[in-house]
N, C-alpha and C positions, 0 to 999 in steps of 0.2 A: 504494500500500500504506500502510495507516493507522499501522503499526508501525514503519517505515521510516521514517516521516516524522513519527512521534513520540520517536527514536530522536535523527535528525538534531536537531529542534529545540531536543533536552534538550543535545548535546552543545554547541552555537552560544551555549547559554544558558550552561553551564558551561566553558566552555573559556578556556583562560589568554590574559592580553593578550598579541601577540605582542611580541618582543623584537628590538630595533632595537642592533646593538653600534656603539659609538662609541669615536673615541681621544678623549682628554684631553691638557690638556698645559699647561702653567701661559704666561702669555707676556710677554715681555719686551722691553723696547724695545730696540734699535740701533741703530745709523744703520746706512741704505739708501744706495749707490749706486749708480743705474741704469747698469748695465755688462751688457753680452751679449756671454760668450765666444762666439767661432765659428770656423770655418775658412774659410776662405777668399783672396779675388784681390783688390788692392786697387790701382785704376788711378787716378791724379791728372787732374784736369781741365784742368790747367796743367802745363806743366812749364821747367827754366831750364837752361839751358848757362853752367856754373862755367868759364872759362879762365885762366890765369895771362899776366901783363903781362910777365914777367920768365920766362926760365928758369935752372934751380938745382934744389937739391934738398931739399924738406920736411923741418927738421926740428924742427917745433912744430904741433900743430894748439892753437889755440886757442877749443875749444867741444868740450862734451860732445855723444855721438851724442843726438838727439832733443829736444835743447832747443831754444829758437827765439832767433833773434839778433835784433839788431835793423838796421836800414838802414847801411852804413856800418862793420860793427862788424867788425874784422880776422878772420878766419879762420883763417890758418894763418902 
């Protein structure tokens, strides 16, 4: 149909660009540390048997939970 399809061409010809929405957001430096929360099982490769030379009764521990000691360095 000639009217159809001169109908179609006008409207192709006139028709608005289509519109793409975006966010915006200004950006700003920080510092990055590569850390990934998760849940999870955490099995060691290794492991060590702590015994005591002496028996008595603790009372001093000398180290914070999760710091690393060094060779030799008293414990408790």
């Amino acid at each position: 149909n000639l009217f159809k399809q001169q109908k179609i061409a006008e409207y192709m010809a006139n028709r608005p660009e289509p519109e793409f929405p975006v966010t915006v957001t200004e950006v700003q430096a920080v510092d990055w540390v590569p850390v990934i929360e998760a849940i999870g099982f955490i099995e060691p490769n290794q492991g060590v048997t702590v015994a005591n030379e002496t028996s008595g009764v603790i009372d001093k521990i000398a180290f914070d939970s999760g710091t690393q000691v060094k060779s030799g360095q008293p414990l408790v």
